[in-house]
Every structure is written in structure tokens, then in C-alpha cells.
N, C-alpha and C positions, 0 to 999 in steps of 0.2 A: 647643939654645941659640938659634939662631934662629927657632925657633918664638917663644920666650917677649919676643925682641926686639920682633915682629912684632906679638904680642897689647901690647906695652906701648905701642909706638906707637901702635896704633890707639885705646888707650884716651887716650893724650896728644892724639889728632887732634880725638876726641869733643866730654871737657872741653874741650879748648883754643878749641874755635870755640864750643862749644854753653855757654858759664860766661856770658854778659848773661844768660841764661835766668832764673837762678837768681833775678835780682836783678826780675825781670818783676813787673808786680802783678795783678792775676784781671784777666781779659777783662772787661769788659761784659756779652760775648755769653757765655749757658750758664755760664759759669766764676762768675758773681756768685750767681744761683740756684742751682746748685748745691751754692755754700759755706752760702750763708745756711740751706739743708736739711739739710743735714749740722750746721750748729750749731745751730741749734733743734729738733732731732728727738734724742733721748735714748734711743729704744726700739730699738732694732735687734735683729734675729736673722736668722743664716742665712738659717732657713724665710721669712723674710717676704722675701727677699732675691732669692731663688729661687723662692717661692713668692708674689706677691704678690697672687694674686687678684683684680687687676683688669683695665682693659683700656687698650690702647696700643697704638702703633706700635713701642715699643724693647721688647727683653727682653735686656737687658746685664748679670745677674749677676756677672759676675768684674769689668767694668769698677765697680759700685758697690761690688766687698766691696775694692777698690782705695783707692776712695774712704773708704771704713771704716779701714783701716790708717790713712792718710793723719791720720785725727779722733783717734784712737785711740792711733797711737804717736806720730806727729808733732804733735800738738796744731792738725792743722789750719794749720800756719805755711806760709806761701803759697810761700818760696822751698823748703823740702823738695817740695811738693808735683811746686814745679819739676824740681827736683830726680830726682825718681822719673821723671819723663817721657826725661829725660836717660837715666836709669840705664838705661832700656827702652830708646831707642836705642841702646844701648852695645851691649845683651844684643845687639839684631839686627845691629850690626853687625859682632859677633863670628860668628855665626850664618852670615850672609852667606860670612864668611873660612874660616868651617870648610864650606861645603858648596859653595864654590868649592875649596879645598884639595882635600874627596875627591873631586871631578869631575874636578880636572885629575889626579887619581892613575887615577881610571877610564879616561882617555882618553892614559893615560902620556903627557902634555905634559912631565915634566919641567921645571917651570916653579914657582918661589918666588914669582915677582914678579907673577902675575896672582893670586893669592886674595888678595894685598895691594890689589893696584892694584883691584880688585872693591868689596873691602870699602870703601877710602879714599874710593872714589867714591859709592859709596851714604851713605857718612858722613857726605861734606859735600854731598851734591846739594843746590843752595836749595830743590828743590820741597818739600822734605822739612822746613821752616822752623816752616812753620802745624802740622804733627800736634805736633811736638817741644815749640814756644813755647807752642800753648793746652793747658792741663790737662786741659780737655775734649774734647782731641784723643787723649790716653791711646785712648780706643778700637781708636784704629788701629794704634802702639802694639803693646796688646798681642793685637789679631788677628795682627799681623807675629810676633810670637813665636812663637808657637804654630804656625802656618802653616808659618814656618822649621824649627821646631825639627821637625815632623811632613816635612819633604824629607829632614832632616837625618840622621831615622830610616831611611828608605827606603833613602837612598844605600849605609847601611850592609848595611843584610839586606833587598834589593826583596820576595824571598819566602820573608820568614819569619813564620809567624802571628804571632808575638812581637810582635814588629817591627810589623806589618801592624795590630794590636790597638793598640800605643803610638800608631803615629802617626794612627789614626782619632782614637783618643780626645784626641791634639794638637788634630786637626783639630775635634773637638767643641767642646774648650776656646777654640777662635777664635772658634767661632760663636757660644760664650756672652759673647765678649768684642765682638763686633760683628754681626750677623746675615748681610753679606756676605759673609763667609768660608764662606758654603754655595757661595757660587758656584767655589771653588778646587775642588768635590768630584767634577768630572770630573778636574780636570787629577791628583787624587790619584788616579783611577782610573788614568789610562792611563801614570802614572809607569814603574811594573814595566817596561812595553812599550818606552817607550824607552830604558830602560836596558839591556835586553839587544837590541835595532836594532844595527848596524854592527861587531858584534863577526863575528871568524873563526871562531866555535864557537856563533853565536847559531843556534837551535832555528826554524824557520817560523815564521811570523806566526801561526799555527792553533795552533799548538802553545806558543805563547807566551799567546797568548789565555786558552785550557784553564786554565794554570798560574797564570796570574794572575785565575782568578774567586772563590777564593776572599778574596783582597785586595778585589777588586772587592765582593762580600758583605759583606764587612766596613765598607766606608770608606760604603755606603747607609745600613749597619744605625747608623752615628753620624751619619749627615745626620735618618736618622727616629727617632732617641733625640733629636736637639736638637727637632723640630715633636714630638716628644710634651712635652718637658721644654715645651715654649713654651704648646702647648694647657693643660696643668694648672698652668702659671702666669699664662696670661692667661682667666681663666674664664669673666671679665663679653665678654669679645668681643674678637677681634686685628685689632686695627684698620691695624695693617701689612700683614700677609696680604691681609684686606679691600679695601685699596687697591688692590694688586697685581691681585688678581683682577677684580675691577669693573676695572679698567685695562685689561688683556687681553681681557677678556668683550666689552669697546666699549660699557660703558654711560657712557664719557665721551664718547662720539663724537668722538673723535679720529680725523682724520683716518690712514688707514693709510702713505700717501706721504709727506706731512709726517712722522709718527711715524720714519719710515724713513730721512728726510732729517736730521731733529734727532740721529737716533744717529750717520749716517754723519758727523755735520759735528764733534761732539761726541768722536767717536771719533779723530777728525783731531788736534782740538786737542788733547788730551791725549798724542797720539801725541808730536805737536809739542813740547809740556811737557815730555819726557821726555829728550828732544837737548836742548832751546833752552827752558828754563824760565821765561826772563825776558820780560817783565814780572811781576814776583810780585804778585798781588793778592789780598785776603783776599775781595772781594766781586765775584767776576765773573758780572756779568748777561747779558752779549752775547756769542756764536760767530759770526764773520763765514762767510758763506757759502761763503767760501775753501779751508777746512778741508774741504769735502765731499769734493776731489780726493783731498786728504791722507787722510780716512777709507776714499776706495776702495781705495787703493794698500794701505794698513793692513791691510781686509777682503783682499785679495788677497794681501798676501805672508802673514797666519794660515792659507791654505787651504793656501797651498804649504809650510808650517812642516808641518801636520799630517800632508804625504804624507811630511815626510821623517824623519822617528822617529827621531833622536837626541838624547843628552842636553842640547844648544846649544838645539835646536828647541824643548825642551820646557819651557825657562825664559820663551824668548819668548812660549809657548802661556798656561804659566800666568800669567803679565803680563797678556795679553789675557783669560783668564777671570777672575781676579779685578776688571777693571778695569771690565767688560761691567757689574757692579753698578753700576759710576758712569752708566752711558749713561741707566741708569732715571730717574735724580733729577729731568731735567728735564722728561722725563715726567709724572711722580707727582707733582712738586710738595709733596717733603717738607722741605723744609730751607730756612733765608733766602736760601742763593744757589744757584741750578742747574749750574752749577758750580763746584768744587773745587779746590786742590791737595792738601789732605790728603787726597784720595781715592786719588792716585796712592800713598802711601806706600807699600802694598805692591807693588803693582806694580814700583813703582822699583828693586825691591829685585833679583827676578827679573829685571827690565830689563840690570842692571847687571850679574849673572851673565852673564846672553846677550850683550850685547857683548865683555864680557870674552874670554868660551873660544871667540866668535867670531875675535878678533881672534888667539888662541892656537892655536886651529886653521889659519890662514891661514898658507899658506907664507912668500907673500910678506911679509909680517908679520916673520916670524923672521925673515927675510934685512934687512927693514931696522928689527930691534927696537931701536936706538939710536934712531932717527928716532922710533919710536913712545912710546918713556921720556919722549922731551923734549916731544913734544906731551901724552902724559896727564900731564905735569906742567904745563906751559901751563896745560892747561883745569883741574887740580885748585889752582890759584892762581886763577883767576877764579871756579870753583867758591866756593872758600873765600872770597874778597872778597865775592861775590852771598847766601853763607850767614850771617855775621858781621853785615855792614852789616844786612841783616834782625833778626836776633837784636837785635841794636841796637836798633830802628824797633819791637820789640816791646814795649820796654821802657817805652813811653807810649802808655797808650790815647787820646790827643788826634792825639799824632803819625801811628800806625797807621792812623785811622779817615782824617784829612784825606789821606794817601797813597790809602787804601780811595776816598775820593770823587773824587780828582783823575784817577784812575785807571777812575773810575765813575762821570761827574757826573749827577747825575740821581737817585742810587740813596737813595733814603729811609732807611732801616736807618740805611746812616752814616752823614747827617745826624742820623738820630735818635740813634746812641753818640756822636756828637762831641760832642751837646746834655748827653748823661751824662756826658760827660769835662769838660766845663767846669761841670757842677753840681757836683763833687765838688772840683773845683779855688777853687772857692767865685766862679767867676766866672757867677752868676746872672742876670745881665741879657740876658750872649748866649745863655747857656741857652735863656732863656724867647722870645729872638728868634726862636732856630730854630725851637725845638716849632708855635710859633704861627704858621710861614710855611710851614709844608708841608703838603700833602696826601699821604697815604699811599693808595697804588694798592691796588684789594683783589685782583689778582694779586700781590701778594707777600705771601709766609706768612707767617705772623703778624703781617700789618700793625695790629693793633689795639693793639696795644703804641704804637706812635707814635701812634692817636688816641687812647690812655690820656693820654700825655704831653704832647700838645697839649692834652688836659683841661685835663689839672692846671696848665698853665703858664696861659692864660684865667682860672682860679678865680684864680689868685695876682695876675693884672693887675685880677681886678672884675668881669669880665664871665663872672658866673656862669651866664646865661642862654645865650650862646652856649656854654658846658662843657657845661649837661645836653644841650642840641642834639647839640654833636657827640656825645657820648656814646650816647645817643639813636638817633641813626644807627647807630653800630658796633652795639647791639643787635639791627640788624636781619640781622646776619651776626654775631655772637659768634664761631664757627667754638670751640676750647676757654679761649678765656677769659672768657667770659660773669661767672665771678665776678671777677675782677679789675674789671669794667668794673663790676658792680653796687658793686664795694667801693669803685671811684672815684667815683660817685655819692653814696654816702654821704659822702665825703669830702669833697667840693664843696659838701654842707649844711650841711655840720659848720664847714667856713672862713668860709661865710656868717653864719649864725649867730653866731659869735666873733667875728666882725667888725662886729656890729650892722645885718649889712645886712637880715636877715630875723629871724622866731622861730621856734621850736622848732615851734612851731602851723603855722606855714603850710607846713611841710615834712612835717608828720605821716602825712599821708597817703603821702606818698610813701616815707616814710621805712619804712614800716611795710610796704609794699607790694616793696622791695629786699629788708628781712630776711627776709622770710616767702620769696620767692623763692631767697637764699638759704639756709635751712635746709632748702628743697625741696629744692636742688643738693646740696650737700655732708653734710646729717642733722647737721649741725654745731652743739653744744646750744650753743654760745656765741651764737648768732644768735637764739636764741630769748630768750637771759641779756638780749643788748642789748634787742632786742624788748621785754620785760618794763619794761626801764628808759626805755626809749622812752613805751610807756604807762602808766607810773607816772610820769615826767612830765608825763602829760598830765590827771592823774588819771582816767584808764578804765583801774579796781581791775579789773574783771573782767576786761579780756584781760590786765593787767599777770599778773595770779592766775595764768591758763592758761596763759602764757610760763613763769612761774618754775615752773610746777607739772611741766612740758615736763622743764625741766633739774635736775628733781629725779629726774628716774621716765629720764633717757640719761644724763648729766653723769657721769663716772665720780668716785668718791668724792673721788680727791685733788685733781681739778683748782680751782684758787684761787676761781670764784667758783660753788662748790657749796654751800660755808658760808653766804654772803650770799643764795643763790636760798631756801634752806631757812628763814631767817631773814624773810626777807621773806614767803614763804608761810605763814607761821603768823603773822604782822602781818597780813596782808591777811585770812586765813580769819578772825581773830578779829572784824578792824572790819565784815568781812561775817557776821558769826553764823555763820562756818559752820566750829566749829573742828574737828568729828570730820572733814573733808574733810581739813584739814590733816596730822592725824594719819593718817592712811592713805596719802598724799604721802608724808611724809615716812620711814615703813616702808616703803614699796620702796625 
């Protein structure tokens, strides 16, 4: 009966803080592309899903067949999607309460009120705000599921092949849901080990070893099933790996001491995050030096966790290994901000276990566990204030980003979503203020989005000349948006032109010299279709001819303007005498 109490609350605790959520509208950031792909794209399968044959940095399978549900049974309506983000925190924070419940059964605490107090607190922790609020945060999510639910296995049979088989292939399932979830795969190793540490009947450390390698076998054999599954779905080149290793190799020539100082300082502040979360910011660019203390202490008390081998020890261990993936970020330079709070999600999760059965295991503790009820209720109402008020603050991308900058001033990005938060609000003027007053640093990733946008806000003022400039520039570094930037360029012609400010003629060259560039990028027969229309405008029949003849012989049968290329090829073949050409075109 109290079980079922337990689980109701926690699911009231959820909804009740996490329900603005629902009401949120897509991010800006990730959340806007990745809706608009999901509804323009009609072809989906598994195999292409998992299999995509090409190359990148992510290989997220379960995170996109997530996203597929979402199209599929939800219609894509943004508050379910929300929705589902919730419902995944729910899962882990039930998760959380059932593998703090068997711990404290293993360590006969005799104790109701800590897999509550565990659970409540990883529930409502604020750091925990950003994975839950953006859709595109789902990753972490559902690496946390899988992760959990793979201890959760453990706890129950440490050494049972069974068991040991389930929760590898958990642990697979994370890494297909986030790729940092390879890094939990020590701490899955040496689980077994401390579970049986501190017990009156526990076997030598040697003898514990022996018995747990077959687990140990096991939990590799699904780290090197995910890099095969990654290999034969990224075929054209893994450009994640790639970085990694060029990383380490020191063909960045990165300095080793800096490298070492950036982790330890970075290490701090998220330690920090973890106690004391606030300030919450969605865009943080700077670690104050301060944190390095904080990172040694951090590195020092993991050395002293790992001598002590119990199951307290081992929640803290895996916080730290899963978290070790965030130190890389600012390294690598993969993401808009180098650091995170949705990086901490999982972490937090294990964080809040290990204080917990710390605080359960402490004598003095039990002697003055009234004192300690009234305080984790203190802090789980400031908690909950710090969690809510965010939730809130989610709920407008204008709102969120001007927090994000006041909190960051300096920081480009959210300038450049504020600038998309008041274009959609249909407040245009300030929009095109912004775009047009900053410069985008090209240390920060994917800064060509903001000279995209600075483009376009120029074209729209008149000053078309300074758009191809900037634009122009950013070509000299594309880095992977090369075609965005060539599509803006066409776009910038196309405004002039309709505006009478130029003609069709004096952009020709150019214009014709973007599409051929891209149908080199992407094989994309539609660029050859414009192409065609470009110099049928211009009347030069014969590259118009070769263009349409292009997207007769790739253009696959049904797409809309395969009818008009085919049509136009047998008009042009015929005003050139050359109809049997046509006819052979038009048979492939």
C-alpha cells in the first residue's frame, strides 16, 4: 500500500512541476529543424534509420525512431511531443526510486523515506530543466532510461548471465540513444564488484574479479556491437570518432596543460551544478578559473571513491564516468555552448542516489533524522521554486534567449534566436537591427547561421552588395553549411531582381555558377531543374537542354517537376533539330 502511495506521489510531483512544459513552443535551437525534417520527409524506414549510410558526428537511432512516433502517432503536435519528454522523466524517476529502494534493501537501511527523498530530489533538481523543456534534449532522456534501467538489472542478479546479457544490451540501447553512454561502460563493468565489497560473507577481491569476467565480457561485447552498428551505418566516414581521435593524436596542437586545466576547471563547475545549480543558463560560454580548486578536490575525492568499493561509492563513480563525456565538449568544439546543463542529467540522477544512502548510511544522520526531513524539505521547495520558475521562462523563446544573454552578454547565438524570436512575433524591424549589428566570432560553432542571417536582414534593408560580401566571406570557412549559404546567395538575387534593382542578366553568371556548385554538393536534380530554367531564361537552349536532360536521366519519376523537365526536352530537342536526342532522354 505504501509502495503504490509512493509511486503516486512521485508521479504528482513530476506532472505538477514539469505541466508549463507541455504548453512550450519548439526551441529555435535543433527543435525548429528538426520538426520542419520530420514534416517534409515522407519516406522513412527502420533500415535507413539505423542504417543511413552516410557520414556525421551523431548516430542516434532510438532518439529519431522517437521522433517518428512523435510524426506518426502524434501528428507531430508540439505539446505531446512535450509531453513524451515528461513522460521519460517520469520513467527515470521512477527508476531512480526503485534502484534506490533495492540498495537500501541491500545495505538493510530499513528506511521508506530515502528512495522517496532520492527519487523527489532528482525529480525536481533545476539542472534537470533544459534536457526535460527542449525536445531535442529527449537524447539524454532516453540515454538516462536505459542506463537506469541497465543498474536496475544488476542490482537484482549482479551475476547472472541473464541479467548480465539484459543489462548490456540496456546499456547498448543508451548508446544508441546518445553516444555518451559508452562512457558508463566501466562503471557497468565494475558494478558486480561493489556489490559484493563490505558484506560479512563477501569472497576476495581475486576471487570476486574471476566471477565477475564473464559480465565484464559481456558489457565490452555491447560497447563493440554499438562501434560495429556505428561503422556500417556511417559508411561515407564518422566524423565524431574522427574528431576524437585527431583530438588526442594532437593534430589540433592543443596545448596538453591547458587541455588538463580546461577539464579540471570544467570538472569543478559541474561538480558545483550538482549542489548549487543556480544560475541556470541555457548558453554558457565562460568557466571562471575558480572551479580548478573545485575540480581537484573532485579528481581527489573519485580516487578515494574507487578504493572504497561499496555500493554509495559506486553511484558517485558512475556520476563521474558518465559526466567525464561532458569535459570533452569544450575541447572538441562540438556543440553552440561548451558547456551544458543537460549534460549533467544523467549524472544527477546517480549523484542524488550517492547523497542519499550517504546520508542513510551516516549514523549521525539517523540520530538526528528529524533535522535532516526538515532540511531536504527546505531545499526540495527551493528546488521546486528554481524548477517551475524555469519551466515558465521556457515557455517563450524571446524570454529564454534575453535571460540566455543577460546571463551571457557578448554571446552571438542568443542574439542571433532573440533576432528569430521577434521575426516570428512579426516584430521585423528589431529583428533586422539585430542580425545587422553583430558579428559572429568563427570560434563559435556554427557561427554561419548568424552570417546567414545578417545576409538576409542587408538583402531586405537594400544593400545587396554588402549580403554577397558577407556571404562571400562565410564561404571562405562554410565549415557544413556551404549549401545554406550558397541557397542564400541565390536568394539575395532573387529579392533584387523582384525589386527591380538589377536583372536576371546580370546575375547570370553567378547565378548559374551557385547551382552547378550546388548539384556538385548534394546530386540534387532539382538544381539542375532551376539551372535549366535559369538558362531558358536566358535563352542558352543548349545548356538549358543539358540541365533538363540531367533531371530526366536522376529526377526520380514522381517528383513534381519531372513532367515539365521531360516537356521542355522534347521542345528544346525539336527547335534544335535534334528530336531522336530527345527521345532517348526521355527512355531512361
Amino acid at each position: 500500500m505504501r509502495l503504490r502511495y509512493h509511486i503516486m506521489l512521485l508521479v504528482a510531483v513530476v506532472l505538477g512541476i514539469y505541466y508549463p512544459a507541455i504548453f512550450a513552443p519548439l526551441n529555435s535551437v535543433d527543435d525548429s529543424g528538426m520538426y520542419l525534417h520530420l514534416l517534409n520527409t515522407d519516406q522513412f524506414s527502420l533500415r535507413t534509420i539505423f542504417l543511413p549510410g552516410g557520414s556525421g558526428g551523431y548516430y542516434r537511432p532510438l532518439l529519431q525512431t522517437s521522433f517518428l512516433i512523435d510524426k506518426y502517432v502524434w501528428g507531430l503536435e508540439e505539446s505531446f511531443m512535450h509531453l513524451n519528454n515528461i513522460l521519460l522523466h517520469l520513467g527515470n524517476t521512477l527508476l531512480v526510486f526503485f534502484i534506490a529502494r533495492k540498495t537500501v534493501s541491500l545495505l538493510d537501511l530499513r528506511s521508506t523515506i530515502l528512495p522517496l527523498a532520492a527519487a523527489v530530489l532528482f525529480a525536481v533538481h533545476p539542472i534537470n530543466t533544459e534536457a526535460v523543456n527542449w525536445i531535442s534534449g529527449r537524447t539524454d532522456l532516453l540515454a538516462a532510461f536505459f542506463l537506469l534501467l541497465s543498474v536496475w538489472l544488476l542490482l537484482n542478479r549482479p551475476f547472472s548471465l541473464v541479467f548480465s546479457l539484459l543489462s548490456a544490451l540496456s546499456v547498448l540501447l543508451a548508446c544508441l540513444s546518445k553516444e555518451t553512454a559508452l562512457f558508463f561502460l566501466p562503471a557497468a563493468i565494475i558494478l558486480p564488484l561493489y556489490l559484493q565489497a563490505g558484506k560479512a560473507d563477501a569472497p576476495p577481491l581475486r576471487m570476486s574479479c574471476l566471477k565477475a569476467i564473464p559480465h565484464a565480457i559481456i558489457v565490452i561485447l555491447a560497447g563493440a556491437g554499438y562501434f560495429l552498428l556505428r561503422m556500417q551505418a556511417l559508411a561515407k566516414g564518422d566524423e565524431g570518432v574522427a574528431r576524437v581521435v585527431t583530438h588526442v593524436a594532437g593534430s589540433q596542437s592543443a596545448d596538453p596543460l591547458a587541455t588538463i586545466r580546461v577539464v579540471i576547471k570544467t570538472a569543478g563547475f559541474y561538480a558545483k551544478k550538482l549542489f548549487i545549480p543556480f544560475p541556470l543558463n541555457f548558453g554558457i560560454i565562460h568557466v571562471s578559473d575558480f572551479y580548478i580548486f573545485i575540480g581537484l578536490l573532485v579528481c581527489i575525492l573519485i580516487a578515494w571513491l574507487l578504493t572504497r568499493r561499496t555500493i554509495t561509492s559506486f553511484f558517485f563513480i558512475a556520476a563521474a564516468a558518465v559526466g567525464a563525456s561532458a569535459l570533452m565538449i569544450p575541447l572538441l568544439n562540438t556543440t553552440w555552448t561548451p558547456v551544458a546543463e543537460r549534460y549533467m542529467y544523467i549524472p544527477s540522477a546517480f549523484f542524488t542516489l550517492g547523497i542519499m544512502l550517504s546520508l542513510g548510511q551516516c549514523r549521525q544522520g539517523i540520530q538526528h533524522q528529524n533535522r535532516l526531513v526538515v532540511l531536504a524539505g527546505l531545499l526540495a521547495i527551493v528546488a521546486c521554486y528554481g524548477t517551475f520558475t524555469r519551466n515558465l521562462l521556457w515557455q517563450d523563446n524571446l524570454a529564454l534567449y534575453r535571460d540566455t544573454l543577460r546571463k551571457s552578454p557578448g554571446f552571438v547565438p542568443a542574439q542571433n534566436e532573440i533576432a528569430v524570436a521577434l521575426n516570428r512575433m512579426g516584430r521585423t524591424e528589431e529583428a533586422q537591427a539585430i542580425y545587422k549589428s553583430f558579428t559572429p566570432r568563427e570560434d563559435l560553432k556554427n557561427f554561419q547561421y548568424g552570417i546567414i542571417n545578417k545576409a538576409g536582414a542587408l538583402a531586405n534593408s537594400g544593400d545587396y552588395a554588402e549580403a554577397r560580401r558577407v556571404l562571400q566571406d562565410a564561404l571562405l570557412n562554410p565549415g557544413k553549411h556551404e549549401v545554406l549559404i550558397l541557397q542564400k546567395m541565390l536568394e539575395v538575387s532573387k529579392v533584387e531582381i523582384i525589386r527591380g534593382k538589377t536583372t536576371s542578366g546580370a546575375v547570370y553568371g553567378d547565378s548559374v555558377k551557385r547551382l552547378s556548385r550546388l548539384y556538385e554538393i548534394t546530386g540534387d536534380p532539382f538544381y539542375q531543374y532551376r539551372l535549366g530554367v535559369v538558362n531558358l531564361h536566358e535563352k542558352n537552349y543548349s545548356e538549358a537542354l543539358a540541365a533538363f536532360s540531367v533531371v530526366c536521366k536522376t529526377a526520380p519519376k514522381d517528383i513534381y517537376y519531372r513532367k515539365p523537365a521531360e516537356k521542355l526536352v522534347a521542345k528544346l530537342s525539336a527547335k534544335s533539330g535534334n528530336s531522336n536526342k530527345a527521345e532517348g532522354v526521355l527512355k531512361q
